[in-house]
GUTOR-180399 format. One line per 8 residues: for each residue x, y negated, z negated of C-alpha. Coordinates in nm, 3 decimals. Layout:
N
X/Y/Z; ...
This chain:
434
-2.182/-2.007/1.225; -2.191/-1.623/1.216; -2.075/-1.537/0.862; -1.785/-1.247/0.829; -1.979/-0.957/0.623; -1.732/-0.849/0.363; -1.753/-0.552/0.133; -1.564/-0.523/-0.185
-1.366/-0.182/-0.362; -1.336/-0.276/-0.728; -1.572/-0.529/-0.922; -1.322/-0.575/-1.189; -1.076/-0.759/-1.043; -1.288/-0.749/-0.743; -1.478/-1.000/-0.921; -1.245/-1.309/-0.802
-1.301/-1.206/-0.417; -1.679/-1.146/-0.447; -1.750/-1.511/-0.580; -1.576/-1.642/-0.313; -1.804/-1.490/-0.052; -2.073/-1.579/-0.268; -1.974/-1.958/-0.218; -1.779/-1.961/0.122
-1.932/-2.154/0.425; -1.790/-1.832/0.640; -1.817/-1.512/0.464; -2.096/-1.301/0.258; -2.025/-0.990/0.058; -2.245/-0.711/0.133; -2.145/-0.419/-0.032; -1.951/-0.387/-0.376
-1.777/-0.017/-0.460; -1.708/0.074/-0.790; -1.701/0.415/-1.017; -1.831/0.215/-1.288; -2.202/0.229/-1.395; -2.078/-0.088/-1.644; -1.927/-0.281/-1.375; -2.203/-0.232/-1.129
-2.476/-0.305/-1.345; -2.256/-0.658/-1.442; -2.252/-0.723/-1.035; -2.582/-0.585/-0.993; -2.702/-0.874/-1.236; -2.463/-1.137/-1.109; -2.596/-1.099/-0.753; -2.982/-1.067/-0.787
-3.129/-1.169/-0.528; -2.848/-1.174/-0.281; -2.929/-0.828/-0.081; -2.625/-0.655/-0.183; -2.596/-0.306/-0.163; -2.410/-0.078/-0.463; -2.189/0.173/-0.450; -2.029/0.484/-0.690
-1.830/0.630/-0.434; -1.612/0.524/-0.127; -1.726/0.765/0.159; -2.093/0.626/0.124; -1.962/0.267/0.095; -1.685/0.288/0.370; -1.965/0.330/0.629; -2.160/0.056/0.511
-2.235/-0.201/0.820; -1.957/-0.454/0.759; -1.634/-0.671/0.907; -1.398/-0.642/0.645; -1.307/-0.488/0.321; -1.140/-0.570/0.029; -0.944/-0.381/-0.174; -0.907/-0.414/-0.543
-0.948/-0.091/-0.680; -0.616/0.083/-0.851; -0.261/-0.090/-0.727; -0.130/0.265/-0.644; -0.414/0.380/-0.431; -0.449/0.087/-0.155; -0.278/0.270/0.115; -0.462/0.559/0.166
-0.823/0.342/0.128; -0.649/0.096/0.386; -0.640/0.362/0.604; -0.951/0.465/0.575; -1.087/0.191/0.593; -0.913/0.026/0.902; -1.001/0.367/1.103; -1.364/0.281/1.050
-1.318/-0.027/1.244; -1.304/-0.293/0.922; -1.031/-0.533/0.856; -0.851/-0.474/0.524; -0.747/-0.734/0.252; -0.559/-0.533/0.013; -0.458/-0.664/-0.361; -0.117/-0.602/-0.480
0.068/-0.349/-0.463; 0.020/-0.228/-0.065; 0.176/0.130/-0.060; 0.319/0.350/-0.329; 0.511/0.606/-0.125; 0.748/0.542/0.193; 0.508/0.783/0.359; 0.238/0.574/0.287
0.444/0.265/0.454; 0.504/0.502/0.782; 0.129/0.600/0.791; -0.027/0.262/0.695; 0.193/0.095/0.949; 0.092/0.315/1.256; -0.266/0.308/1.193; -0.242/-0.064/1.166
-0.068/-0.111/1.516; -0.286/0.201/1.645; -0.650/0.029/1.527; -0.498/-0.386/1.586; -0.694/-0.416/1.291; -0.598/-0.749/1.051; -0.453/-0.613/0.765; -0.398/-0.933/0.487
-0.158/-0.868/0.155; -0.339/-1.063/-0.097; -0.018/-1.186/-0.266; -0.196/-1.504/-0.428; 0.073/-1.616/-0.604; 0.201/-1.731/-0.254; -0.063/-1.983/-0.270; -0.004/-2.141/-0.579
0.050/-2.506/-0.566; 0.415/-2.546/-0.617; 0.502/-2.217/-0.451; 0.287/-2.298/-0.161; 0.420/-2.663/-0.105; 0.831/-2.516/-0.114; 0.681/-2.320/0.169; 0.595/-2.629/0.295
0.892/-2.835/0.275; 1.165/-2.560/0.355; 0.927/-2.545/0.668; 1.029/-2.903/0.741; 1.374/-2.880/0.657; 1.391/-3.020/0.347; 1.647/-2.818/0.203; 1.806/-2.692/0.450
1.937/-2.321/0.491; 1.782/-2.144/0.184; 2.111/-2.013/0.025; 2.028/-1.863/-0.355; 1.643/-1.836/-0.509; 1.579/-1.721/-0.831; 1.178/-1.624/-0.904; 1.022/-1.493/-1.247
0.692/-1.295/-1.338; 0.720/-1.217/-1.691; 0.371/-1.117/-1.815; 0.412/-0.954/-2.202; 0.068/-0.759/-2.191; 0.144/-0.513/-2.498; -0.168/-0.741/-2.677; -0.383/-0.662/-2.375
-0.241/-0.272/-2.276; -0.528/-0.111/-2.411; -0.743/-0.373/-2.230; -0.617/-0.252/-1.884; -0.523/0.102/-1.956; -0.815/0.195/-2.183; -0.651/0.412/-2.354; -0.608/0.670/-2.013
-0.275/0.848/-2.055; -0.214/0.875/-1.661; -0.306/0.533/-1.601; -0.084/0.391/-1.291; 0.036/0.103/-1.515; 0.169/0.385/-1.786; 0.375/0.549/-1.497; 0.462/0.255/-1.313
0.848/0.184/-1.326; 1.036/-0.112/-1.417; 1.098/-0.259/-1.039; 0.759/-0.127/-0.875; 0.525/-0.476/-0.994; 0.765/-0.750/-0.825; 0.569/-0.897/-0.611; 0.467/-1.158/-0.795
0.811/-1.268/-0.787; 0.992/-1.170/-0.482; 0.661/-1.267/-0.290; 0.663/-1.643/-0.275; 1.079/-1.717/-0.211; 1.001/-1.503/0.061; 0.709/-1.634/0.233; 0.895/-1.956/0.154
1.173/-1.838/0.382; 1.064/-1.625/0.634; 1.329/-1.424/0.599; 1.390/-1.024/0.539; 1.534/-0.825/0.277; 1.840/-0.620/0.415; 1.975/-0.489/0.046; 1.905/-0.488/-0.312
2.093/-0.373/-0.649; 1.826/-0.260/-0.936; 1.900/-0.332/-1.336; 1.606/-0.257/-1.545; 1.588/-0.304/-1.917; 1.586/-0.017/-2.139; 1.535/-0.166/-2.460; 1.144/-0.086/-2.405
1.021/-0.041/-2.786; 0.705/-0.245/-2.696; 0.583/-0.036/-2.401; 0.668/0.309/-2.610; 0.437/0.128/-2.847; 0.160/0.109/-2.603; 0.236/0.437/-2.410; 0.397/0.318/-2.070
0.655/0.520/-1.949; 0.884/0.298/-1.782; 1.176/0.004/-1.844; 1.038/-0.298/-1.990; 1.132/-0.514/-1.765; 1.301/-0.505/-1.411; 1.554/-0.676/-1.184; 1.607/-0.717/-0.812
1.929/-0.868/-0.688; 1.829/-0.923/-0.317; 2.051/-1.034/-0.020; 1.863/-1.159/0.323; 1.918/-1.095/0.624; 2.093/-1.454/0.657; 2.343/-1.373/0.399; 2.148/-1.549/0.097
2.068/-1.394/-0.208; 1.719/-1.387/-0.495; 1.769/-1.272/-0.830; 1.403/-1.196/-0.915; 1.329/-1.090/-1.301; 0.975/-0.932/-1.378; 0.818/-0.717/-1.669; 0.735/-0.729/-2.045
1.004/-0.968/-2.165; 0.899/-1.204/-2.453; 0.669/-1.487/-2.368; 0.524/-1.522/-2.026; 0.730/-1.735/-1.766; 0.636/-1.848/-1.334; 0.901/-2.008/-1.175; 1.044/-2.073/-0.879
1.370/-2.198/-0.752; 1.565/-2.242/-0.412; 1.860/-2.368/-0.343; 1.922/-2.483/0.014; 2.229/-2.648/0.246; 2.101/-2.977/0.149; 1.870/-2.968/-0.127; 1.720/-2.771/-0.450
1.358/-2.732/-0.510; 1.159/-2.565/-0.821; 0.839/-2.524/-0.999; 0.815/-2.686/-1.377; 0.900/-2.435/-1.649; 0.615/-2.321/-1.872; 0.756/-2.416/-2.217; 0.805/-2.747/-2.086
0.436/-2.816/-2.055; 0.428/-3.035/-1.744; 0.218/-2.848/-1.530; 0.433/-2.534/-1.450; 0.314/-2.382/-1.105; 0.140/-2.698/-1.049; 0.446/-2.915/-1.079; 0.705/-2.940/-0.829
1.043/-3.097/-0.879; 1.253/-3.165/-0.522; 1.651/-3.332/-0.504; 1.770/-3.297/-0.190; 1.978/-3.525/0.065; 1.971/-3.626/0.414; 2.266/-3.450/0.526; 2.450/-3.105/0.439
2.713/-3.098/0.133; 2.623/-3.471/0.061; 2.506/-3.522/-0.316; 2.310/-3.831/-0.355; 2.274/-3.926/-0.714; 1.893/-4.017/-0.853; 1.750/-3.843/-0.523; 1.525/-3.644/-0.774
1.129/-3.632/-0.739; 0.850/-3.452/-0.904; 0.470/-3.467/-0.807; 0.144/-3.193/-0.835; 0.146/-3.106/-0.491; -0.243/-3.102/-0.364; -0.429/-2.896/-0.104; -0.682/-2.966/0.125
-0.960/-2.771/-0.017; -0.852/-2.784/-0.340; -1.195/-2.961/-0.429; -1.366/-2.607/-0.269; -1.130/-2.414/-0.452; -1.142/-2.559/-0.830; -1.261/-2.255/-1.031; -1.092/-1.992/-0.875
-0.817/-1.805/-1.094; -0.436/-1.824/-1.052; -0.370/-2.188/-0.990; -0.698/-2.159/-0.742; -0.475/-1.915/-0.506; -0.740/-1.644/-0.505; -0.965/-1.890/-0.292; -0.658/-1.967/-0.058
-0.583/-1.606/-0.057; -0.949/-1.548/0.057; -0.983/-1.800/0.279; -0.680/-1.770/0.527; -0.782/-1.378/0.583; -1.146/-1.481/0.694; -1.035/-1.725/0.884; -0.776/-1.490/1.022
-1.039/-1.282/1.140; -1.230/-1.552/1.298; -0.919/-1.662/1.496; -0.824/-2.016/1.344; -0.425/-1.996/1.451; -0.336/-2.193/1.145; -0.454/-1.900/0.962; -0.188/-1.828/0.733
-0.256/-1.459/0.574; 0.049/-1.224/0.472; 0.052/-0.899/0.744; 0.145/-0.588/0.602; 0.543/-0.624/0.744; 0.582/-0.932/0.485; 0.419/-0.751/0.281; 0.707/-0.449/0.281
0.946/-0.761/0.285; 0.842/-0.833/-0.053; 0.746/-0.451/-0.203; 1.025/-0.215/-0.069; 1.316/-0.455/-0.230; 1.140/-0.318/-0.553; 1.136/0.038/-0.479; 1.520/0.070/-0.359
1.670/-0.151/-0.653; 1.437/0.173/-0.848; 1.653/0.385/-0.634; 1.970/0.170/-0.706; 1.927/0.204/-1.110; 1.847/0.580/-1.054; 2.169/0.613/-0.927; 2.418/0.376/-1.119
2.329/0.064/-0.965; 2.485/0.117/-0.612; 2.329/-0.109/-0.363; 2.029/0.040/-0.148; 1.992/-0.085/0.236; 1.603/-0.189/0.256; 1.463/-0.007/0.604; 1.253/-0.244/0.831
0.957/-0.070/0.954; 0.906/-0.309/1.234; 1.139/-0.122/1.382; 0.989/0.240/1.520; 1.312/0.458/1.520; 1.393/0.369/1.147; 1.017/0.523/1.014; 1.072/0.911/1.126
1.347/0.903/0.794; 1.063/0.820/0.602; 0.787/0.990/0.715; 0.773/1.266/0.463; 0.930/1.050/0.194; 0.705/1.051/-0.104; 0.928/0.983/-0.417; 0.744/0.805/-0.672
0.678/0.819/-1.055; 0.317/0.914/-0.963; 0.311/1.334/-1.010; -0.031/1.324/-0.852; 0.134/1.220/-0.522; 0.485/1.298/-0.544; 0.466/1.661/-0.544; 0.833/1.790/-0.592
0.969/1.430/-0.511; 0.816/1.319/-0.836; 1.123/1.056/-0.989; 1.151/0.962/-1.378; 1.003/0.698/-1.492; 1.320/0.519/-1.650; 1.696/0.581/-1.602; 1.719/0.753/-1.877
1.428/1.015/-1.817; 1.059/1.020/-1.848; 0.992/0.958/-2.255; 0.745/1.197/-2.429; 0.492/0.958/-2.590; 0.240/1.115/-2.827; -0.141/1.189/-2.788; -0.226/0.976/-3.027
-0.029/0.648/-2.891; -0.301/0.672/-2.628; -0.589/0.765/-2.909; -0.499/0.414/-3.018; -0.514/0.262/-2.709; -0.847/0.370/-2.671; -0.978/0.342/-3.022; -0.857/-0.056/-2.980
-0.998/-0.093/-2.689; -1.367/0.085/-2.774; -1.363/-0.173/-3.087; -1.306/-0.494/-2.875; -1.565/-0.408/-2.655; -1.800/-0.318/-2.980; -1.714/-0.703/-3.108; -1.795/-0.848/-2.766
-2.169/-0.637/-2.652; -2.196/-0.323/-2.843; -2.411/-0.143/-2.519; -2.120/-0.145/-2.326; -1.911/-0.022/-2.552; -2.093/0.304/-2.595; -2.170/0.330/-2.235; -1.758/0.320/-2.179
-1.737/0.542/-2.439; -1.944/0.822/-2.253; -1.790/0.757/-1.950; -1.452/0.817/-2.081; -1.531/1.111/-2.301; -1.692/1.261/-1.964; -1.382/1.175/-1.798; -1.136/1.354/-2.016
-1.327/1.717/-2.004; -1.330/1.725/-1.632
């Protein structure tokens, strides 16, 4: 069986997609891309042996002899190397987030339809057990019409900020605003469903002491308010809030069906709690169930991070490309389905909360109103369309918030191999003069 040759932007969090070449049956990586002389030399170790070729820059790696590439470099740059990319004849799986910019949605959209390359979201939390199973049942009918979901991400990373950031002042997670990371939330209610955003009314919290703390620039936590195009409705919540919650809930015709909650320790993703009945608007007392929904190579995928969705992530996008029909990847029009409900509630809170019609792109006339739109919080790609980064303005954070940062991050590294630690160090120093 002729093996898909995959190369890889990003050996960081990269890392996940690499070892799953590294043990698939159908792929092999090839070619790993980073700026990093640390993270190269870590993959350059990890992959002895395997006749892997190394990269420091994309234009050398892009032309690299290969099927497919995956992206996992910066969330706000994807676009622009999916283009790339995909006009070099390779197939693109591209990490969250897929575009930054409207423009970027018109451009990446074309040159998707214009190349018929296979361009994969790699939304993994899709894939998670529970998630992945409600996909499953609404599918089947289960629950009938979806009618209300409610989803959560809330990741608190002020302990880990300087871990991620490293202390870099124009880091895209320091600009990024309180809407833009949702989908991790929004993404599996609609996969789930099928269906497509048509509107959307943005809150976003502005009590945001702990990210002023940690030098991001935007609300602490954000939320989408999301009616589909068959009238239903998803309140999705994501951000900094105090702990860490996944969940998932929908509410059909017949039926309810959600994922365990964290704090109640019984499995959370992996749990799945169903009560539904066998006909519309007919309650059926004790019709509850719970079970740890399984999948069928969940023996090939034990290991892999995120509930094991990185390997199912992985796996349906190479088999995509080698033409299995069951092949269930997320094109880049689900992909908007789940992003752009995130950047016009952003638009909604900017002004007053007013609900925001979400465009569909699938639909040619509707891009040319677009086409030049480049608003984002980004002021290395927004140009004069450059938007605050809360409500309230852009705060001015101190110099030496960001010292901190660093200084934090520089003496984790120290505790955990000292080499690296100076190496980073350098890197950054050389960084900051240029």
């Amino acid at each position: 069986m002729k093996k898909i040759r995959v190369g890889v932007i990003g050996g960081y969090r990269g890392a996940s997609m690499i070892n799953y070449c590294k043990r698939a049956a159908h792929a092999e990586v090839v070619a790993i891309c980073d700026k990093s002389r640390v993270v190269l030399d870590a993959q350059k170790e990890a992959a002895e042996g395997l006749g892997i070729t190394f990269y420091d820059n994309f234009e050398d790696f892009i032309k690299h002899d290969m099927d497919a590439v995956v992206l996992a470099n910066y969330a706000n740059e994807h676009a622009p190397f999916a283009i790339r990319a995909m006009r070099e004849g390779k197939h693109v799986y591209s990490e969250v987030l897929p575009i930054q910019t409207m423009a970027e949605a018109v451009a990446l959209a074309e040159c998707i339809e214009e190349t018929g390359k296979i361009y994969a979201y790699g939304e993994n939390y899709c894939y998670m057990p529970a998630p992945y199973e409600m996909k499953r049942l609404y599918r089947e009918n289960a629950i009938g019409e979806f009618e209300y979901g409610e989803c959560e991400y809330i990741h608190n990373c002020e302990p880990i900020w300087h871990a991620i950031t490293y202390g870099e002042r124009e880091h895209w997670r320091n600009h990024m605003y309180s809407t833009f990371y949702c989908t991790h939330s929004l993404g599996p209610i609609i996969h789930m469903t099928g269906l497509r955003p048509v509107s959307v009314i943005g809150f976003e919290g502005t009590k945001n002491e702990r990210n002023l703390r940690t030098g991001a620039l935007g609300g602490q936590f954000g939320i989408e308010m999301v009616t589909l195009e068959n009238g239903a409705i998803i309140k999705s919540i994501h951000g900094g809030l105090y702990q860490n919650s996944i969940w998932y809930c929908a509410y059909g015709s017949k039926g309810r069906m959600e994922s365990a909650r964290e704090d109640a320790e019984l499995g959370d993703v992996h749990m799945l709690y169903l009560n539904n009945d066998e006909y519309s608007g007919q309650y059926r007392k004790n019709s509850l169930t719970h079970y740890q929904p399984t999948r069928a190579l969940d023996d090939l995928a034990e290991g892999f991070g995120h509930g094991s969705s990185d390997f199912y992530a992985m796996w349906h996008f190479i088999e995509k490309i080698k033409g299995n029909p069951q092949a269930d990847i997320i094109d880049f029009y689900e992909a908007l389905d789940m992003f752009l409900p995130g950047m016009f509630a952003y638009r909604s809170i900017l002004d007053g909360g007013i609900p925001k019609r979400i465009p569909n792109l699938r639909n040619k006339q509707e891009r040319e109103a677009y086409r030049y739109d480049r608003a984002c919080t980004d002021p290395r790609v927004a140009g004069d369309q450059l938007l605050p980064t809360c409500e309230s303005g852009t705060p001015d954070i101190e110099d030496a918030v960001y010292q901190r940062m660093y200084e934090i991050w520089i003496e984790d590294l120290k505790k955990k191999d000292g080499h690296t630690a100076v190496v980073l160090s350098q890197g950054a120093k050389k960084e900051a003069k240029k």
